[in-house]
N, C-alpha and C positions, 0 to 999 in steps of 0.2 A: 359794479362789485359782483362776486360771484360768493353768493352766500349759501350755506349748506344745512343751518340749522339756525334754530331760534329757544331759547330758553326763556321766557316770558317773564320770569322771578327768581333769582337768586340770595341768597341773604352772606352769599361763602365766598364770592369769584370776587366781588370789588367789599373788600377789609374798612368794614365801617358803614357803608351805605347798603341802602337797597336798591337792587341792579334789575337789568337784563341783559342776557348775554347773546352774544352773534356770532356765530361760526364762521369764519372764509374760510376757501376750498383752495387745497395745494398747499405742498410744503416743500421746500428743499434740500432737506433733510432727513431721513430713513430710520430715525429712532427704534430698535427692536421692540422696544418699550412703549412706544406710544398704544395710547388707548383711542385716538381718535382714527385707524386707517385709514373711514371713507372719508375724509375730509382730507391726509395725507395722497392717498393716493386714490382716483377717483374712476373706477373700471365697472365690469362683470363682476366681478368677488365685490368689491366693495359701494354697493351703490350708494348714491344721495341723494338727501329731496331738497331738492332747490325751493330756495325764500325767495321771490321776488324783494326786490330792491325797492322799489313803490309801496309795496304790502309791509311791509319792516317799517317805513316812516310812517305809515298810515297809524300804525300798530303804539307807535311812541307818542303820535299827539295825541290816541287816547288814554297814553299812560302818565299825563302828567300831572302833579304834583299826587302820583301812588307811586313811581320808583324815583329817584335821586340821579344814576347814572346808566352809564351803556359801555360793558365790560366787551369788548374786541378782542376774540381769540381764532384759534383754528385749528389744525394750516398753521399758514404762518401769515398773517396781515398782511406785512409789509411790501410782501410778493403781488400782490392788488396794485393795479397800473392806479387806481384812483383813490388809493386811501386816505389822501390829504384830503381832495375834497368830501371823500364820504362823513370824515371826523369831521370837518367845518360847518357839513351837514347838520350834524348830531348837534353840535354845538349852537346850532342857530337856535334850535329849537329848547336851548337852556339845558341839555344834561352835563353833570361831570362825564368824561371820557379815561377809560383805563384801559391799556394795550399791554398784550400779550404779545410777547416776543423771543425768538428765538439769538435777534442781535446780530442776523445774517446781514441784513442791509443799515449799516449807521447813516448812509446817504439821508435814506430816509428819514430816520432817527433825527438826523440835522435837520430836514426842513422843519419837520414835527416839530420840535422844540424851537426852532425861531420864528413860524409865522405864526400868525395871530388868526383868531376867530374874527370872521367877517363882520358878524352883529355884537359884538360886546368884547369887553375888557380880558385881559387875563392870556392863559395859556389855551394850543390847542389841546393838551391831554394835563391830566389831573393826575394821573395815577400811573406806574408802567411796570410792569413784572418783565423780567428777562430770564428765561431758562440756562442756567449754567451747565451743561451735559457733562463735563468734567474737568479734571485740571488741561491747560491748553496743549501737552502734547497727545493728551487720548481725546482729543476729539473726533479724529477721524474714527477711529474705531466704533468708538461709542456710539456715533450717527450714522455709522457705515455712509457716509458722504466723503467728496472734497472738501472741507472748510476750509476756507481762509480764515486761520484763525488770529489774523495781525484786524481784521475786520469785527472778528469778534471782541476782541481788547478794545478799539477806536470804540464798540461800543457800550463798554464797559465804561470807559472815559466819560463818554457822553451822557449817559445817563446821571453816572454819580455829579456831576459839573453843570447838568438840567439848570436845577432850583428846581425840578417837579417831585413829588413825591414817588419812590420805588421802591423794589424787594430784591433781590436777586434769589432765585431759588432752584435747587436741584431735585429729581427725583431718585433717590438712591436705592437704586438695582444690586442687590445681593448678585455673586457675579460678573458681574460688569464693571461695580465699583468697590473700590477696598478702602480702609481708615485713611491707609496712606494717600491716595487717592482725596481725601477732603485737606488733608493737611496743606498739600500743592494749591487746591482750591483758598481754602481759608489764606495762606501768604500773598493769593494773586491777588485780593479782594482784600485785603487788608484795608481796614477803613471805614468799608462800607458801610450803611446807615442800619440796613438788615437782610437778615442770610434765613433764608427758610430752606429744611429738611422736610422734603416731603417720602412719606414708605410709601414704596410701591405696592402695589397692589395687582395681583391676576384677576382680574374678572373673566377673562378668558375672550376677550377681546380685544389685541395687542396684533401690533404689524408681522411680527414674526413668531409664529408659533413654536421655532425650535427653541425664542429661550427660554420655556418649560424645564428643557434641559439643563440648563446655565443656572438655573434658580434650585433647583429641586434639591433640598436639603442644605442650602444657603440663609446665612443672614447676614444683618447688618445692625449692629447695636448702637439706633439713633441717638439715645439718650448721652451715653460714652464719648459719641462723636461730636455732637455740641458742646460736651463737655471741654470737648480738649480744643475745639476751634474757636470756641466763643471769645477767648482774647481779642481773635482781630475784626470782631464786628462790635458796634454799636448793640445790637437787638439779633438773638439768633429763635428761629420759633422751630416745633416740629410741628408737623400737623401731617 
């Protein structure tokens, strides 16, 4: 595994437990928006400080019975030649598992959800967030990527059909995204268990500095917009 970061204690990233979180390094996708770059894209401008893979387990057998789980984000996981057995890894050693995903690979998604943890009962993952970037004809734009977004649906499928606990959730970009925009989202997802609105936020460390531009004097009124989607979910949150 190619890890880029370690957050030791979380109480926010896995909903209910006390975590730590892991970084993998690379993503496939170009989000204007992301707040992670050196983890998306890994250069000169953006460096990173590598976690040893050794130092990270070491790190969990002295974390046990003080955190609960081990939140999996990045990057994008799933792009890790070895993240099944890094999870089974985790799982040996008794943590819940929660993955962060972007829903680019359901391949993967498919193993994850049908094999099993080597030492005990149960599922590999406990928990899965999947980033919705938009309704499925603006995905391309939105990620400034290629998506296959018949790939991102299969994983949509897959998740909700698990039996594992999930969220679906978007970051909504003033700009980038419009009402109309959730309304497409909210019919695609119709169903779903729960739909999280997350505000974006400038820290001023985001992959693309021009969309300063795209935002500046933009909103987006979350509240309104839960309002009018929360029909087709079960549980809609903002946060």
């Amino acid at each position: 595994m190619i890890l880029g970061g370690l957050q030791k204690l979380t109480l926010i990233d896995y909903p209910g437990h006390i975590a730590a979180t892991v970084f993998t390094v690379g993503c496939n996708f170009r989000c204007p928006f992301c707040h992670n770059p050196e983890l998306a894209i890994s250069n000169f401008q953006f460096p990173i400080s590598n976690i040893l893979e050794e130092d990270f387990f070491k790190f969990l057998e002295t974390r046990k019975g003080k955190i609960e789980g081990v939140c999996i984000t990045g990057g994008e996981p799933t792009l890790q030649p070895d993240i099944v057995d890094f999870i089974k890894k985790i799982k040996s050693i008794g943590y819940k598992v929660k993955l962060d995903t972007n829903g680019a690979r359901p391949d993967i998604l498919r193993r994850l959800f049908s094999e099993k943890p080597a030492s005990s009962a149960g599922k590999l993952l406990d928990f899965v967030a999947m980033d919705i970037k938009n309704s499925p004809e603006r995905y391309n734009s939105t990620t400034n990527s290629e998506v296959d977004v018949e790939r991102i649906k299969l994983s949509v499928d897959l998740i909700r059909n698990s039996g594992v606990d999930y969220e679906f959730r978007t970051t909504a970009v003033p700009g980038l995204h419009s009402e109309g925009d959730f309304s497409k989202i909210g019919k695609w997802l119709e169903g779903a268990k729960k739909y999280v609105l997350q505000a974006f936020e400038d820290k001023g460390k985001i992959l693309d500095p021009n969309l300063k531009k795209k935002t500046k004097g933009k909103r987006l009124d979350l509240e309104k917009i839960a309002k009018n989607i929360e029909k087709y979910f079960e549980k809609i949150e903002i946060r």
